[in-house]
Every structure is written in C-alpha cells, then in structure tokens.
N, C-alpha and C positions, 0 to 999 in steps of 0.2 A: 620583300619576303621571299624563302628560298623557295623553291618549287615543293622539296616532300614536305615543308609547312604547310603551302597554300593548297597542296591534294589531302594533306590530315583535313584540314576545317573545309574544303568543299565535302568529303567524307561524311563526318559528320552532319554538316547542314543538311545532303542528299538523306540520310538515314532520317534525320527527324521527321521531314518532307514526306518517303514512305511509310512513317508510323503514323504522320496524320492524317494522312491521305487513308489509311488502313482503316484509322478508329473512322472517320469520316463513314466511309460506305457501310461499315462490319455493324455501326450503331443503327441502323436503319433497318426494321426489319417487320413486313408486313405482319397484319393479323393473320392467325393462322385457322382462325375459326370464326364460324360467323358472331357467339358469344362474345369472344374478346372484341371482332369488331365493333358491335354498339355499345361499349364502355367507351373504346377511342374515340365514338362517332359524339358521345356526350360534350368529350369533351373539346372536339371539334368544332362545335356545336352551341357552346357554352356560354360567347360573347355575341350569338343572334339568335337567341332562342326564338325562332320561327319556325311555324309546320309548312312546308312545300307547297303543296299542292292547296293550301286555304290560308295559310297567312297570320295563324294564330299563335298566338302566344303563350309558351309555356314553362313551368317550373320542375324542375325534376321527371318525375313522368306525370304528371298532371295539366291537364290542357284549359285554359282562360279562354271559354269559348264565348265571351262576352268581349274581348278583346277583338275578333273577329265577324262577330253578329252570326256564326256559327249556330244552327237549329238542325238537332238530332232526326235524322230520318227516320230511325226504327230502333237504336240499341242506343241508348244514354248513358248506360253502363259504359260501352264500349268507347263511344263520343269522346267521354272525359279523360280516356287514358290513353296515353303517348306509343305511339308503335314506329321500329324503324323499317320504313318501306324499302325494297330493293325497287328501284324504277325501271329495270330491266328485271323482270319478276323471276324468282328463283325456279320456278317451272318451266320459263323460258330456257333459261342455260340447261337445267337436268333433261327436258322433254328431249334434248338434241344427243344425251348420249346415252352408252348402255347402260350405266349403273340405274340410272333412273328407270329400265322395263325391268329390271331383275329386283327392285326392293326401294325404289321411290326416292325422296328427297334423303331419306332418313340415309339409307344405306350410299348415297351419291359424297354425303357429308363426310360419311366417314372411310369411305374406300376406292373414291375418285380423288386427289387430289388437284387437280384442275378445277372439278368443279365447286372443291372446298375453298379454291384460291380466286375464285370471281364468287360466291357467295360472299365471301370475307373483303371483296373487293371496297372499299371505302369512298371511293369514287360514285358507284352505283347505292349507297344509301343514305337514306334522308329521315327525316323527322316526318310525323305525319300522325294525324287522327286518327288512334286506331277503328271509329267505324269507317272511314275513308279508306282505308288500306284495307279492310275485309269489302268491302262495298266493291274496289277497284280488283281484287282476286289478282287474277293472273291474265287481266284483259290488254288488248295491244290499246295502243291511241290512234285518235281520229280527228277529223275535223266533223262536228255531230251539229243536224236541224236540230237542236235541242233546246229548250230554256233552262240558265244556270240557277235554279231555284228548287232542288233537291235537298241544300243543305243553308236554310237562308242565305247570309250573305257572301258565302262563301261559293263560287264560280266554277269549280267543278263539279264536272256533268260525266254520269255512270248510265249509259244506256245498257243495260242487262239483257235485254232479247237480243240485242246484236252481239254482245259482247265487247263494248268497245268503251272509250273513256276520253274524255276531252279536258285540258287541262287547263287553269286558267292562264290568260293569254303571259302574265310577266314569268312564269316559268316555263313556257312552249320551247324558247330557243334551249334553257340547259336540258329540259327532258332530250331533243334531239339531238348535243353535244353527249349525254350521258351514254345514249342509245349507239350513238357513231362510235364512241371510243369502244362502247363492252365488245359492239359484234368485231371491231378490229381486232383487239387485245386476244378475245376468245377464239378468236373464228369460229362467230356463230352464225347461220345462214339466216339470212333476211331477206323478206318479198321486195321484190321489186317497187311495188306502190308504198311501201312504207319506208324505204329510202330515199324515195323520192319526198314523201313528207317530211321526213328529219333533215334534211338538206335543204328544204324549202323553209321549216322552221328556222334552220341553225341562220341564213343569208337572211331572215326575213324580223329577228330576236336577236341585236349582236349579245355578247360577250357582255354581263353587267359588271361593274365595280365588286358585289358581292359576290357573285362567281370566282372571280383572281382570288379573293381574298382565300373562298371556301378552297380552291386548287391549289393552293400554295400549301396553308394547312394537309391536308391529306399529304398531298405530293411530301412533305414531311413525315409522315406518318409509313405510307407506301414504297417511298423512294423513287418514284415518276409523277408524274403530271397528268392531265389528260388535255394531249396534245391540240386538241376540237377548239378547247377553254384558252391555253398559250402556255408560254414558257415559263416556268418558275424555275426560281433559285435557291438549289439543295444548301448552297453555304450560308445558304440564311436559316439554316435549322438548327434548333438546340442541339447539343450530345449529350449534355448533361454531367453525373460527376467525373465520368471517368475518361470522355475529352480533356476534362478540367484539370485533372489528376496527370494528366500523359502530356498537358500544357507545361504544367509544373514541374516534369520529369523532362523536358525535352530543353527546358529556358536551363533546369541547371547542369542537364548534359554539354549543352549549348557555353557556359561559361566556362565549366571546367577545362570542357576542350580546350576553349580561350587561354585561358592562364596556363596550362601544361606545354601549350603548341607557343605561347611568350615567352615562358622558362624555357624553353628547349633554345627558341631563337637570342635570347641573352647571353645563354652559356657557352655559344661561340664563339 
C-alpha cells in the first residue's frame, strides 16, 4: 500500500477513535440536582430493592415492613414510605460553608454549586425508611452501649440525647467507604475520632459483592467511582442511541473510506 493511502485510512481510523472516545465521556453527565438524583438512584436501585440501614424491602416508594420484621417506633405514616437518605447528611456538607449561615439548605441548593454537586452526589444516597431517616436527622455514627430494639427487627440504633446512630453491622464498612470518599471528594473537614472509626470500619467490613455491583452502576451514572469501594469500568456503560447512531456513522465512514483509498490504489 502507498504511503498517502496508508496516512488517508490511519486518518480516518484516528478520527472515528476521537468521535468515540468524545461521545464516550460527553454521554456521562452527573445529576445536577438532588431531585433528578433520586429518580437515577430509583433506578440504580431497582434490581435490590433493599433499605440500607434495616434491610427491607420495597416497591416503588412503599416499604414491606414485614419483610424485615420492621415495628414503627412512633410515626407509621412515615414507616411505610421510602425516603432517600444522604449518609453523609446534607447538613453535614451545608453546615461547612457560607451559603448555609446566609439562607440554609434551601439557598446552598440553589447558589452554591458545589454544594448542589455532592447533594446530587449518588455515591452518598441510599434507600431508606423514611421514619429512619427522620429518626437519624443529621446525627454522626458511633459505636453505641445500646440495644438494637427501637425498630423491632431491624438493628439500627438512634441514641437522640447523644446524638449519635449506630448502624447495623453488614452496612458499617460501606457507611465508612461512603464517609472516606465525600470528605475526600469535598474536602470536608472531619474529627479525628471519627476517621479513625471509618477506617476501622472500612479494614474491619471489606468490600461486599453488592457494593462493586452498586459502584459500578453509579460510577455510570456519575462518571467516577468511589475509589474506598475499587475500580470500575466506564466502558462497560451504556451510551445509548446516539453512541449507537455515531457507531453506525463511523462503520460506514470506515467503509467508504475503504473503497475510495482501493479506487484511488487501482487506478494506478
């Protein structure tokens, strides 16, 4: 093959290469609100319908609290319906900057982006009972002398005078991967004694099978990983039609080229 043939179709191939490589990262593109995130978290969510923190089971936003042996502490209203918890509480990330003393969560949402972009973070929220998630407020975790028999069978313990929360033991290690990655990501400052629990959790809880699974999804969704959890692989993500579409534009750019750069070498 002559040389200005074989620079036309390396040409070519390097260009398609850039247009996938383009739609690749450019299709990827966080939630931008905390709204849109618990739609994506649905469906994130959608092949283990389980709540976090108790392990129940649920349909749409409606919570199977017989599934769990789940017994309302004080709000049975609240009990039965699905709420998505930020595990690093949304007061946590606002309490650390200004928008939060000048007009609270509301005005953080809408005039801090930073702090609209870890609210929105998908990484940090989970499915959850919503009296659990009003119960656990905006409290840190703990290792608590407590009995897990506040919400029958269900093993999370809310000690309210201290203000603190203890989770049951099969989600200790991702609470503490979730915690390592926001204060990374964010740089949000954290006490000493309490990195030192999530560190002890994270070495003490590895890494489950349904973790990777949940990391990978997101990291989809997000366009990162959380690094705590391990590596996932962005080229295992959908694009949808319009990868599909630039697939389809690229194979018969790809041929043309073909047959015009063999016409050219024929006719000499």
């Amino acid at each position: 093959m002559s040389t200005p043939a074989a620079k036309k179709i390396l040409s070519l191939l390097s260009g398609i290469a850039l247009a996938v490589a383009g739609a690749f990262f450019s299709d990827i593109r966080p939630p931008g609100t905390f709204g849109a995130a618990k739609k994506l978290a649905q469906e994130i969510h959608a092949d283990d319908p389980l709540t976090f923190y108790c392990g129940c089971r649920y349909r749409d936003n409606r919570i199977d609290l017989a599934s769990c042996g789940y017994r309302p502490r004080q709000n049975p209203q609240r009990a039965g319906r699905l709420e998505w918890e930020h595990v690093v509480p949304a007061w946590v990330i606002g309490h650390q900057r200004q928008c939060w003393k000048t007009g609270g969560r509301d005005n953080c949402s809408a005039n801090d982006p930073v702090f609209a972009r870890a609210e929105a973070d998908l990484h940090n929220l989970v499915p959850e009972i919503g009296e659990v998630n009003g119960d656990r407020s905006n409290f840190g975790f703990a290792m608590l002398d407590k009995a897990p028999d506040q919400y029958g069978q269900c093993r999370m313990v809310v000690d309210f005078r201290a203000r603190k929360a203890m989770p049951r033991e099969e989600v200790r290690g991702a609470v503490a991967r979730t915690y390592l990655y926001m204060h990374d990501r964010y740089k949000l400052r954290m006490a000493k004694q309490d990195r030192q629990l999530y560190e002890a959790w994270n070495r003490q809880y590895p890494v489950t099978e349904q973790e990777r699974r949940r990391n990978q999804k997101v990291a989809c969704q997000m366009g990162w990983g959380n690094p705590y959890v391990g590596e996932v692989a962005l080229w295992r993500c959908g694009f949808g039609g319009a990868m599909t579409g630039l697939l389809d534009t690229a194979r018969g750019l790809l041929r043309q080229g073909l047959d015009d750069t063999l016409s050219e070498l024929l006719t000499r």
